[in-house]
N, C-alpha and C positions, 0 to 999 in steps of 0.2 A: 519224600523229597521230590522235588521239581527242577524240572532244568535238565541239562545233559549231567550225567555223572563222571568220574573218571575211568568208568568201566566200560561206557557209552551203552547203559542197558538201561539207564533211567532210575536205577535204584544204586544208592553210592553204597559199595562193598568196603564195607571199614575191614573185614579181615585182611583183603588184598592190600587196600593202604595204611595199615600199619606194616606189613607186610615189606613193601616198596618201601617205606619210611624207615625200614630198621636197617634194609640192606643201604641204602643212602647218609646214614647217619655214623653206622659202625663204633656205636656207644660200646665202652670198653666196662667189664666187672669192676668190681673195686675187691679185690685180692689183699689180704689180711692175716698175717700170721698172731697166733696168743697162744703162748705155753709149749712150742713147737708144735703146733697142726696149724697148717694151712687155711683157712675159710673163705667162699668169694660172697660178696652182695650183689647180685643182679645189678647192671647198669641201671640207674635211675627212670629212665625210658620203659623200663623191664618189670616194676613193684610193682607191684599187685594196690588194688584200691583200701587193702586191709592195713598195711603196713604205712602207705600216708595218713589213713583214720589215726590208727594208735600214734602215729607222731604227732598230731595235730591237738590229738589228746594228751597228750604227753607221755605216753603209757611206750616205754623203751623194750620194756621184754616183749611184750605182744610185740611191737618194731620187728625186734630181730628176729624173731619166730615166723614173722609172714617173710621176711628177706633172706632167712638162712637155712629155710625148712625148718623139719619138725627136729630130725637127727640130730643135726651141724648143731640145730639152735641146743638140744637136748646135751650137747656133747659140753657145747661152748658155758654152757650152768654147771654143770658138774665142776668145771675148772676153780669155782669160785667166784666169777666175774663179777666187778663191784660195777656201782652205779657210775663210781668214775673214772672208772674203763671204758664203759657204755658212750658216758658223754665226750671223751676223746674220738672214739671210733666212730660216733655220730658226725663230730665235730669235721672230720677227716674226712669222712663219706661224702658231707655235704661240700667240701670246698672242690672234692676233683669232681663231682657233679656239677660245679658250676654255679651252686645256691648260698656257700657260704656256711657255716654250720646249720647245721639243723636244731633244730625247737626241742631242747630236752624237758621241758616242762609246762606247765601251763603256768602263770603268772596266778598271782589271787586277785580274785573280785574285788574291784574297788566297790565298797557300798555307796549310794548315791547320797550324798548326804541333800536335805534341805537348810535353808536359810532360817531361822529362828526371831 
């Protein structure tokens, strides 16, 4: 990088400014009960790169596995938890994050058709 940075050392310190950005932002969990236990989802600011992949993919278990840990997420399967559970509590995540439901699946391929 070039330029002054916000460190004023010439190389911009992205640990410090996320850092400053989280103490600035004070993104709150998204707190969850199913079956009487408690569960939280890390503030949307806070997911990890793993847990956007699988929603993009549409893949909901691997989701809640990168945003729940391994335990919680371990705990919250044993329960039962159906796919249209998942998509309510996706649905719900996304709205107080601001985004609106979130992507529970991936659509199918249109094939491209040609003119004949």
């Amino acid at each position: 990088m070039t330029g002054a940075a916000a460190n004023g050392s010439g190389v911009f310190d992205l640990d410090a400014a996320v850092e400053a950005a989280k103490d600035e932002a004070a993104a709150q969990p998204f707190a969850f009960t199913w079956h009487g236990e408690q569960y939280t989802v890390p503030a949307a600011t806070e997911w990890p790169l793993e847990a956007l992949t699988a929603m993009s993919e549409g893949n909901l278990p691997m989701a809640m596995g990168a945003l729940l840990g391994a335990d919680a997420y371990a705990r919250i399967v044993q329960t039962g938890i159906t796919v249209g559970a998942l998509n309510t509590l996706f649905d719900a995540i996304g709205k107080k994050a601001g985004m609106g439901g979130l992507p529970n699946s991936r659509g199918s391929a249109q094939l491209a058709s040609t003119r004949t």
